[in-house]
N, C-alpha and C positions, 0 to 999 in steps of 0.2 A: 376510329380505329382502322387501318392497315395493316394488314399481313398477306402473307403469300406461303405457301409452300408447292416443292418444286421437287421434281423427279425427272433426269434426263440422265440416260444410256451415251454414253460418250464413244463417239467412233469417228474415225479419219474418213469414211468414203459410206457407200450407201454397198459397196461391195465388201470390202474388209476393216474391220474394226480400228486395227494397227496395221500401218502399211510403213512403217519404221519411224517415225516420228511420233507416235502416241505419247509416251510419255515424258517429251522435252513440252508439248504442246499442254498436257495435261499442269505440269508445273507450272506456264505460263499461267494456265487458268486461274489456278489455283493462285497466284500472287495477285490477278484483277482483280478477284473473288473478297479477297484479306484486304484490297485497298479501296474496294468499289459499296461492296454489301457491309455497311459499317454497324446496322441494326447489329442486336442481341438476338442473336440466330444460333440454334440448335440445329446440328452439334458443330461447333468451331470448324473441326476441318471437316468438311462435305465435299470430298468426292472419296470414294468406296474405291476399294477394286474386289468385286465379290462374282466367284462362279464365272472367271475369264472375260466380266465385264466389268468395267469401269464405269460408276454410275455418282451423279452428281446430285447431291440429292443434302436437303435445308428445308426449315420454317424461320421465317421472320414473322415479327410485326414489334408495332411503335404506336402510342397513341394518334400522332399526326402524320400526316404520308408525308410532306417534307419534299427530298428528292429521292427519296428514297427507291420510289415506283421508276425512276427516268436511271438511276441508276442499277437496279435491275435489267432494263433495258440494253442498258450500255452492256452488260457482261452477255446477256444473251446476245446481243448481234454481232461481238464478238466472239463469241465462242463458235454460231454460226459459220460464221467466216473461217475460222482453225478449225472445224472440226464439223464440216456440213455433210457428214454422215451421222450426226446425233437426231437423236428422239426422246422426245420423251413431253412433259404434261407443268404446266405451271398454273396452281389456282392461286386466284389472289380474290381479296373485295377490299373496298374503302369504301366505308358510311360517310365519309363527310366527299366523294367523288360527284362531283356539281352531276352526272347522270344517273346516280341512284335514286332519284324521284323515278325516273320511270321502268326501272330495272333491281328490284332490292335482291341484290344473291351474287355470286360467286362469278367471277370471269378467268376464262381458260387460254393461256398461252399456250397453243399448241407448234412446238418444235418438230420440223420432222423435214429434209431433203434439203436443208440449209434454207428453210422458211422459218419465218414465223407468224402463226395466224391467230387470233381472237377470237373468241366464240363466248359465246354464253353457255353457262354452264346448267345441264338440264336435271341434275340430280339432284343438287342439295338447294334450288333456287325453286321459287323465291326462299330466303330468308323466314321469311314469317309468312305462312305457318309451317315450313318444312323443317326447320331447325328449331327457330325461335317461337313463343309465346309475340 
């Protein structure tokens, strides 16, 4: 099994949010998003505009990861690039990812200054016994 969900604040700079192009950029996204993220993902359209922020925010998953994970990828490093004043958190896990032998739990996309970094995730990890039986 494969899934991900994802929470990211969308902003043009690390000083202002909207610096006049916010929202030609955000529709960009938004069209990657509908041709890249092709999972059955809740809710269809994912990016908000709530409380003067624009927030991009989804769950996937698929029995098999597929490319699913690498497409992912692709829309974060792009967005990245458009929009590297965003932040925000992406967890995902795959039980069939050849390094969950030595890691069973949740890994963290963390977005923030036009990065993107991995982490392991220390709250709901491992798996079993913190979630699971």
């Amino acid at each position: 099994m494969y899934e991900y969900r994802l929470w990211i604040e969308l902003s043009e700079s690390t000083e202002e949010s909207d610096c006049g192009q916010l929202e030609a950029k955000i529709l960009e996204l938004q069209a990657l998003i509908n041709e890249k993220l092709t999972l059955i993902r809740s809710p269809t359209e994912c990016i908000f505009h709530v409380n003067y922020c624009d927030i991009f925010q989804c769950s996937a998953g698929t029995n098999h990861r597929g490319r699913a994970h690498e497409d992912l990828l692709e829309v974060l490093e792009h967005l990245i690039k458009i929009l590297p004043g965003s932040h925000g958190l992406v967890y995902w896990v795959d039980d069939e990812d050849p390094g969950a032998s030595y890691f069973d739990g949740y890994r963290v996309l963390v977005i923030a200054r036009g990065q993107i970094h991995e982490r392991f995730d220390p709250f709901l990890s491992p798996l079993t016994p913190v979630v699971e039986d």
